[in-house]
N, C-alpha and C positions, 0 to 999 in steps of 0.2 A: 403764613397760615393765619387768618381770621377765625379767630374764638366766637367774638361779637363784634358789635358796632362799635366797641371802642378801645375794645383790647386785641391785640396781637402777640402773638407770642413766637420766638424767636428760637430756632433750633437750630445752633452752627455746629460742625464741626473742625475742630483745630487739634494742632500737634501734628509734630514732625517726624517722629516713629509709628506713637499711636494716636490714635483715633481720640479725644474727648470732644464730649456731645453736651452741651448747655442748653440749658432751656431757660427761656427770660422771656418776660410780658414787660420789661423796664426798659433796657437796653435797646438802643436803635441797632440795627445791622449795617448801619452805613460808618458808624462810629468807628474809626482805628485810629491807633497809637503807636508807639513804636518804645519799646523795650529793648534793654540790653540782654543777651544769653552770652553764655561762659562756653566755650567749645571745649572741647577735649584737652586741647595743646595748651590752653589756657590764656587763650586772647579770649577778646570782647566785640561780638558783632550788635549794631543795630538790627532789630526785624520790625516787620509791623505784625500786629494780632488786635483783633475787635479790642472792643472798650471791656466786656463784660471780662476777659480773662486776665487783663491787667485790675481789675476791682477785686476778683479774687483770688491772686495772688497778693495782693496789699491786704485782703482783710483776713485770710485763711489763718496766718500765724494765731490770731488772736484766739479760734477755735482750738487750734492745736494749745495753747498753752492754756484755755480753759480745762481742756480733756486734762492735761500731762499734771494738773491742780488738785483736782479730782480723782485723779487714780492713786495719788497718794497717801490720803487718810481716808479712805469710803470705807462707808458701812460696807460690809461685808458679809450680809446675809441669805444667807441660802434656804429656799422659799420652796416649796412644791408648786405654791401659789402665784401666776402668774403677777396678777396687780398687787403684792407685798412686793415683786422684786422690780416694780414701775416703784411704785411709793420711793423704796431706798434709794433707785437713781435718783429722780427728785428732790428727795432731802438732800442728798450729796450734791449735786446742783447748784440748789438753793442756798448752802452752805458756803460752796464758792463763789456763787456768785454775789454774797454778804459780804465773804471776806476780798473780794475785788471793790466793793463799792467805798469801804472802810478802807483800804488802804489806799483809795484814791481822794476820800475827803481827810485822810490823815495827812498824805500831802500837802495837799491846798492850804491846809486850816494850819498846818504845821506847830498844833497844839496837842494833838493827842499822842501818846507814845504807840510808835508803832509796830506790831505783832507780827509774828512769824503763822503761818497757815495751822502748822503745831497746834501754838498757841491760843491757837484763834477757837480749833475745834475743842480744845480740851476745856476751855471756858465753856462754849457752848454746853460740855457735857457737865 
């Protein structure tokens, strides 16, 4: 499917039960790879699937443990107002995503003592 003169965009369908539908202006369609899946019986087959579903299967966890971060100490405020309860997801967000940057230059730097999410939000307050 032609967007423009330079972009294309890519709508595969994959999966072996059901149906998932990806859309990519990045990913070639010609790209495949091959991945291990777990059967039932608990052997290990190779398959092949595009490039784009092996990328987000490698980078999806990270989403998932941003959320599972965030749902732990969020503000919790109950709004009539639409954009106050945009605002608090954002600061909840934002909060995580400080306390992911900090604990990655705490790491590195392996100078600063490093804090638990707890800890992290109860300083900020």
């Amino acid at each position: 499917m032609m967007l423009g003169a330079t972009a294309v965009a890519l709508l595969q369908r994959c999966g072996k039960t059901k149906g998932i539908l990806f859309l990519s202006n990045f990913h070639d369609p010609q790209d495949v790879n091959t991945v291990a899946r777990k059967n039932k019986d608990g052997t290990s087959e190779n398959i092949s699937c595009p490039e784009i579903v092996k990328q987000y299967n490698a980078n999806m966890r990270f989403v998932d443990k941003a959320d599972m971060l965030k749902s732990l100490y969020e503000i919790d405020r109950k709004s009539q107002k639409w954009w106050l309860r945009i605002f608090w997801h954002f600061l909840d967000v934002s909060v995580v995503n400080a306390f992911i940057l900090y604990k990655k230059r705490s790491l590195e730097a392996r100078t600063l003592t490093l804090r638990t999410l707890f800890e992290w939000n109860q300083e900020l307050i």
